[in-house]
C-alpha positions in Angstrom: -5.0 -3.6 -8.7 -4.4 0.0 -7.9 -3.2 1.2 -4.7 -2.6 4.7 -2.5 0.1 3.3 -0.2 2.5 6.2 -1.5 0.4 8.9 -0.8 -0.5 7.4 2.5 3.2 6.9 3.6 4.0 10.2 2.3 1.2 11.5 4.8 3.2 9.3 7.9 6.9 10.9 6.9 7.4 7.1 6.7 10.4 5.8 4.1 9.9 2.9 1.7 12.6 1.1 3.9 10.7 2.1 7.3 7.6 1.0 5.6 9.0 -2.6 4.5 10.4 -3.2 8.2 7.1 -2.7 9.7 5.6 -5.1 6.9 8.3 -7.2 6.8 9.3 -7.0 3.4 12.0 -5.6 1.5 12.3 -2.1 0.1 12.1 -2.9 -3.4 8.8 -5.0 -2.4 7.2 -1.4 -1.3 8.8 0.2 -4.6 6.9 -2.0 -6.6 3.4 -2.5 -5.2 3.8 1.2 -5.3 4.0 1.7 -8.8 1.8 -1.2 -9.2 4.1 -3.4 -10.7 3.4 -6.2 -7.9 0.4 -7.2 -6.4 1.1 -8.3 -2.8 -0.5 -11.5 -1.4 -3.7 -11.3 0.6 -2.1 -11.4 4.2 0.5 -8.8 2.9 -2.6 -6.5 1.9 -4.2 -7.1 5.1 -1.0 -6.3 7.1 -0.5 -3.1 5.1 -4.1 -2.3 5.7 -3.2 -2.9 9.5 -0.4 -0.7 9.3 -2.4 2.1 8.1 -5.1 1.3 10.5 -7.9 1.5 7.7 -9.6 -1.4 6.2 -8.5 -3.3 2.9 -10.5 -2.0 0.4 -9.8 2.1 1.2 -5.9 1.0 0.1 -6.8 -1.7 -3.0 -9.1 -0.8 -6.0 -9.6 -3.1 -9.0 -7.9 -1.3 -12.1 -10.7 1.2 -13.9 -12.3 2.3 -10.4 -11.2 5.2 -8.5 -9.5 5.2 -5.4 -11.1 5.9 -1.8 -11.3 9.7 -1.7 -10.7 10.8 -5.2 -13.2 12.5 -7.6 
C-alpha cells in the first residue's frame, strides 16, 4: 500500500509528532506508514483520511498504481 501522507503534512507545516497527536499514535507510527514500512489498520486510515479532510482512497493506493494527482 502506497501512501502521500508526507507530502500532504509537508503541505500543513504539520510535524510527524503533531501529526501522531492528532491521530493518536506515536511518532515513529507516522515515520513508518510514511516510508511505507507499516500499513495502518482500517480505522487508523480512515482517521488519517479525516484529518486530511479527503476521502480514503486520494491518501492509499495499492502498490503498482499511481497516487491521486500524479502523472
Amino acid at each position: 500500500m502506497r501512501n502521500d501522507i508526507k507530502a500532504r503534512r509537508a503541505e500543513l507545516r504539520w510535524s510527524q509528532a503533531e501529526l501522531g497527536a492528532a491521530l493518536g499514535v506515536s511518532r515513529q507510527t507516522v515515520i513508518a506508514i510514511e516510508n511505507d514500512r507499516y500499513d495502518p489498520s482500517l480505522p487508523l486510515a480512515f482517521r488519517i483520511a479525516r484529518q486530511f479532510g479527503v476521502p480514503i482512497e486520494e491518501i492509499f493506493t495499492p502498490e503498482g498504481e499511481e497516487l491521486a494527482g500524479e502523472g
